[in-house]
Every structure is written in C-alpha cells, then in structure tokens.
C-alpha positions in Angstrom: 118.9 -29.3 -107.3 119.8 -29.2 -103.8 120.0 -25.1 -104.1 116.6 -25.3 -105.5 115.4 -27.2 -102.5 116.8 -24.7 -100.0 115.2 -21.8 -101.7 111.7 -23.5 -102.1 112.1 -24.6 -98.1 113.2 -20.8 -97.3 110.1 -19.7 -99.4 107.9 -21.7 -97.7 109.3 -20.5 -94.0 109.0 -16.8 -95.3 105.4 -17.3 -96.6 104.2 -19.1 -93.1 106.2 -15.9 -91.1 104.2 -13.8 -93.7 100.2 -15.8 -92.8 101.7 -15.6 -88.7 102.3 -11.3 -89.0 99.2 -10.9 -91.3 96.8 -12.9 -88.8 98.2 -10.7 -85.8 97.9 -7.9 -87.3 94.5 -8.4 -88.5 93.3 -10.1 -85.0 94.9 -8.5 -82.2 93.2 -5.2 -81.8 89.5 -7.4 -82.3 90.5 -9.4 -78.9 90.0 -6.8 -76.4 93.6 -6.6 -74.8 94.4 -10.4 -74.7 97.6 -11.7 -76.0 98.3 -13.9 -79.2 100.8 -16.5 -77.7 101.0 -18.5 -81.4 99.9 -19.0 -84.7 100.7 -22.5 -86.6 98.9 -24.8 -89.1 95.4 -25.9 -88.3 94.3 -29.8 -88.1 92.3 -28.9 -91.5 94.0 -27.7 -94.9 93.9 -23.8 -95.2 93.2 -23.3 -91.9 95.3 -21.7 -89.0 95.4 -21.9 -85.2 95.3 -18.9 -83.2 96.4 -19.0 -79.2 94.9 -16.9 -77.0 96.2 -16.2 -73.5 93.1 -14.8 -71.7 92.6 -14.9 -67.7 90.9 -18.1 -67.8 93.7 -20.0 -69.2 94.5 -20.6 -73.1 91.9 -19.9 -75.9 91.8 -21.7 -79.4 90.5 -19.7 -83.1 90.6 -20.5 -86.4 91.4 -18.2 -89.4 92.2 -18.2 -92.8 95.9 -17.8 -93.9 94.9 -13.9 -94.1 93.4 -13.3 -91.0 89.9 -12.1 -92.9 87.5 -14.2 -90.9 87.4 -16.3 -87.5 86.0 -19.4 -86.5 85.3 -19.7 -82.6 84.0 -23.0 -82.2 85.0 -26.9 -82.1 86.3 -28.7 -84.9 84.9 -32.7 -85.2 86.4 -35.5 -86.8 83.6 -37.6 -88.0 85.4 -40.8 -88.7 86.6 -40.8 -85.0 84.0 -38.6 -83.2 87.5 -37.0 -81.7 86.8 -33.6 -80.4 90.2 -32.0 -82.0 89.5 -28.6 -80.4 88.4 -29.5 -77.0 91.9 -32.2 -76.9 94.2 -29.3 -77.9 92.8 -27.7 -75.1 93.6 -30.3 -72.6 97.1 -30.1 -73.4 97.2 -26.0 -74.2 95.6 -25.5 -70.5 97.5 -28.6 -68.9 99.7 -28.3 -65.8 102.4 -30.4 -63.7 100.1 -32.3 -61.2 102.7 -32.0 -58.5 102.2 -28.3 -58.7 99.0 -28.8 -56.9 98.8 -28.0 -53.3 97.5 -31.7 -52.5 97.7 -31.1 -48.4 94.7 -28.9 -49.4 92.5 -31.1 -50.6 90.0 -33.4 -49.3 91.5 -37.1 -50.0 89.1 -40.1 -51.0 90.6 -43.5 -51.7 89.1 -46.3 -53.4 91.0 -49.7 -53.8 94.7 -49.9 -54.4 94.4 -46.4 -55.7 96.4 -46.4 -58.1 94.7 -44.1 -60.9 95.1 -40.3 -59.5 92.3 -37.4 -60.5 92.8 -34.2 -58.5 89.5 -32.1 -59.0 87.8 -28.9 -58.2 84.1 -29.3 -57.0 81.1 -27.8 -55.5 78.8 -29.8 -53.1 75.9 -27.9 -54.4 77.0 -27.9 -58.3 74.6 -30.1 -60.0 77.0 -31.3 -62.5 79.5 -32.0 -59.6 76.9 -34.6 -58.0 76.4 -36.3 -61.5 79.9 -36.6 -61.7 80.1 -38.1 -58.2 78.1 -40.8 -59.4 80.4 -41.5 -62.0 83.4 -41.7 -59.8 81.3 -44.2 -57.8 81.6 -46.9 -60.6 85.3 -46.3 -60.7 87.7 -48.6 -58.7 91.3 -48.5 -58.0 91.4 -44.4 -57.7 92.6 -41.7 -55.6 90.5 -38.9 -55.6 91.9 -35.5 -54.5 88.6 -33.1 -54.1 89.9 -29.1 -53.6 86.2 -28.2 -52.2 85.3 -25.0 -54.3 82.3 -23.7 -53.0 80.9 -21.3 -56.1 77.8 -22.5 -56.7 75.8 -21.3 -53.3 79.1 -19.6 -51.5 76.4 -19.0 -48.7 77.2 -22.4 -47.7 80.4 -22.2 -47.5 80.2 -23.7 -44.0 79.7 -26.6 -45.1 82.7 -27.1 -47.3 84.7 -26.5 -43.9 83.1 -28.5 -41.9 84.0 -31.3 -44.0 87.7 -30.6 -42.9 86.8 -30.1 -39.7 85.3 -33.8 -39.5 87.2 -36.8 -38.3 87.0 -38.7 -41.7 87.1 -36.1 -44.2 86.4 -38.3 -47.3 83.1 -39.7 -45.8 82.0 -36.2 -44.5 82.5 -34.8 -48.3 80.8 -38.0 -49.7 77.5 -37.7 -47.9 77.5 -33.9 -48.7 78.2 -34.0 -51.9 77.4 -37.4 -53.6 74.3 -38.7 -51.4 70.9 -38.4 -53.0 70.7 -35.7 -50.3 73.2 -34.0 -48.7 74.7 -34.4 -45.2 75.4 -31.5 -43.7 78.7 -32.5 -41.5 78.1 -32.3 -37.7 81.4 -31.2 -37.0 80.8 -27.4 -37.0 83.0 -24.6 -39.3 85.7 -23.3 -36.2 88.6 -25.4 -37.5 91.6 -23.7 -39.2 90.8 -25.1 -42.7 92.0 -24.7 -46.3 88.5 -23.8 -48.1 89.8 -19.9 -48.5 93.0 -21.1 -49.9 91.5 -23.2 -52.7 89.6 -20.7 -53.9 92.4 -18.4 -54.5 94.1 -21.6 -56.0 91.6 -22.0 -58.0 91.0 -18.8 -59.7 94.7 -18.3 -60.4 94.7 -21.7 -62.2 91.7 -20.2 -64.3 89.0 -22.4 -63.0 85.6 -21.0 -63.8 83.3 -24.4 -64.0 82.6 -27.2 -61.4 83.3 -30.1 -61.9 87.3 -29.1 -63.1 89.4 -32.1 -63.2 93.4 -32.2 -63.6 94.6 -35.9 -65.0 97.7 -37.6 -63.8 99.1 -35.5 -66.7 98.4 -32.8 -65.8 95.5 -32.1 -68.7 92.5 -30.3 -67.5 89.2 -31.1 -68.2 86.1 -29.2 -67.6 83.0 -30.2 -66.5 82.2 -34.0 -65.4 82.7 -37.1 -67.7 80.4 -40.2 -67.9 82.1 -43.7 -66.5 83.4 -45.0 -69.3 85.4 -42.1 -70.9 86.8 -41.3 -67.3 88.3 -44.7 -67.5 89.6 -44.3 -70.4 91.2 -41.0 -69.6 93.0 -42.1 -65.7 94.4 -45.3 -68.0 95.9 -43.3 -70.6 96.8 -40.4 -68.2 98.2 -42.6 -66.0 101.6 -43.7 -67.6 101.9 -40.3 -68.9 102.9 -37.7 -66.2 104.8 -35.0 -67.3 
C-alpha cells in the first residue's frame, strides 16, 4: 500500500511538471519577450496561474492545464466579494517597506501616527485628490508622500517648491488636497528630491497615481475609499515583512 501511495504521489508531481512545460511552451513565445517566473494551481479547479515578470512589476494569467487558451482578467468570489486576482497581486508586486528611500518623501503626520502608508502621488492627478480626501477621515497615520509629478510634469515646480517650504506637509496639503490648489510661495531653487523619486518610482514599476505601499510592503494601485483603507493600515500594520 504505501508503495502504491508513493507512485500515485510521484504521478501526480510528474503530471503537474508535465501542465508547467506544456503551458510554457505554448505561452512564452505569445508574450512578446517577457519572462514566465511560475506556473501553479489556480484558486478555481482546472485552472492554472501563470507569472509574468514584465517591466511594470508582476503579471497574473489564467490557462487551462494545456496551455490552449488564456484568461487575462480578474477572478471574483461572489460569496465574499474578494477580488482573488487583484490580492495575489498585492503580495506578487509587494516590497520591504524599509527599502523605500523615506528621507525622500514629503512626511505628513496625523495623531499618534501609528498606522504607516508610504505613497506615490501627483498634485494634479484627479484620483490622487479624491484619495486625499480619504486620508482626511483617517486618524492615527503617518503618511509618507514621494511627490511624483506625471500627470502635468510642466508643473513640476510646484512639487519642489513644496520641499523648499518651511512645513512641507502643509505646503503639499494645500497643493494637493484643497478644493483648489496652493501653489507654495517658497519658489523651486532648493536642492530637492523630486528627480530622484521619479527615477524611484519607475524602477519600482509605478505607472498610476495614487500608488500606495502598506506597512507590508503590498502595493496597491490607485486610491481606496475610507473604509477599506482602514481596513488595510489595521491588517498591514502587524504584518511587516
């Protein structure tokens, strides 16, 4: 029996090996150039998970255990409303907070602080300034903005003078959160960090404002409404990795 057992488990292993080389083979030449970094079971029966490394971070498919058609899109559980795609991306795409380059960043403290987002974000970026209103209804946070100025890079300026300003957290909020912006007084001259975080950015594969990086180091991107940001600096917040 227990010889049985072995050769029904080494089966199995050689049949998965078998789905993994078929789906490579079959996929890799239809991804112009990117790299398959793993293929393992699916959250649904029958199907498999295909990772992509492209150069805006990890990419999720689907296939079937031959690798004869693809599914590019977001798989749903109904009973839960959970977004199983877009939360193995969080963790595919996540990073080690501490990597980030926080002495570059514009720092905005509300209460004891103790929940931590860092996030990348465009003054002019309509979905940035919805999210800023978000983060208004949030207490107890620390808030580290790495200004990303992609939206109008004309005004650019006005990223730096927000560093060049006195209080650097007020200067970003009344650019970038008041019903209309504040231009900072403090003039552009200053050595400043704006050039910096962009390169940071695009080598951590941002391409959206808002981006936000959790205590965790999970990505998400674009902005999240109130309650689901609470949700995520609680859960986030135990959990650094």
């Amino acid at each position: 029996m227990a010889r049985i057992f072995v050769l029904v488990v080494l089966w199995c292993a050689n049949a998965a090996w078998a789905n993994e080389a078929q789906i490579r083979k079959a996929l890799e030449p239809k991804l112009g150039g990117a790299k398959i970094e793993g293929v393992q079971a699916g959250p649904m029966p029958g199907l498999w998970e295909v990772r992509v490394r492209t150069e805006r971070g990890m990419r999720v498919l689907y296939t079937d255990a031959t690798g004869t058609y693809v599914i590019d899109g977001r798989i749903i559980e109904l009973r839960t409303d959970r977004d199983l795609t877009e939360e193995r991306m969080r963790k595919l795409n996540a990073i080690k907070f501490e990597s980030l380059p926080l002495d570059l960043a514009v720092k905005v403290q509300r209460g004891n602080g103790k929940r931590v987002l860092a996030m990348f974000s465009d003054p002019y970026c309509p979905a940035c300034r919805n999210f800023e209103r978000a983060l208004a209804q949030v207490d107890d946070i620390t808030i580290y903005v790495f200004m990303f100025p992609v939206i109008r890079p004309e005004n650019a300026d006005h990223s730096r003078a927000v560093w060049c300003s006195s209080d650097r957290a007020k200067a970003w909020l009344e650019l970038a959160a008041a019903p209309r912006a504040k231009v900072p007084e403090a003039g552009a001259s200053c050595a400043n960090p704006v050039d910096k975080v962009l390169d940071v950015g695009h080598k951590l594969g941002v391409n959206s404002t808002p981006t936000l990086f959790f205590a965790n180091g999970e990505r998400v991107a674009g902005g999240l409404g109130a309650g689901d940001l609470r949700e995520m600096l609680d859960r986030t917040a135990t959990a650094r990795r």
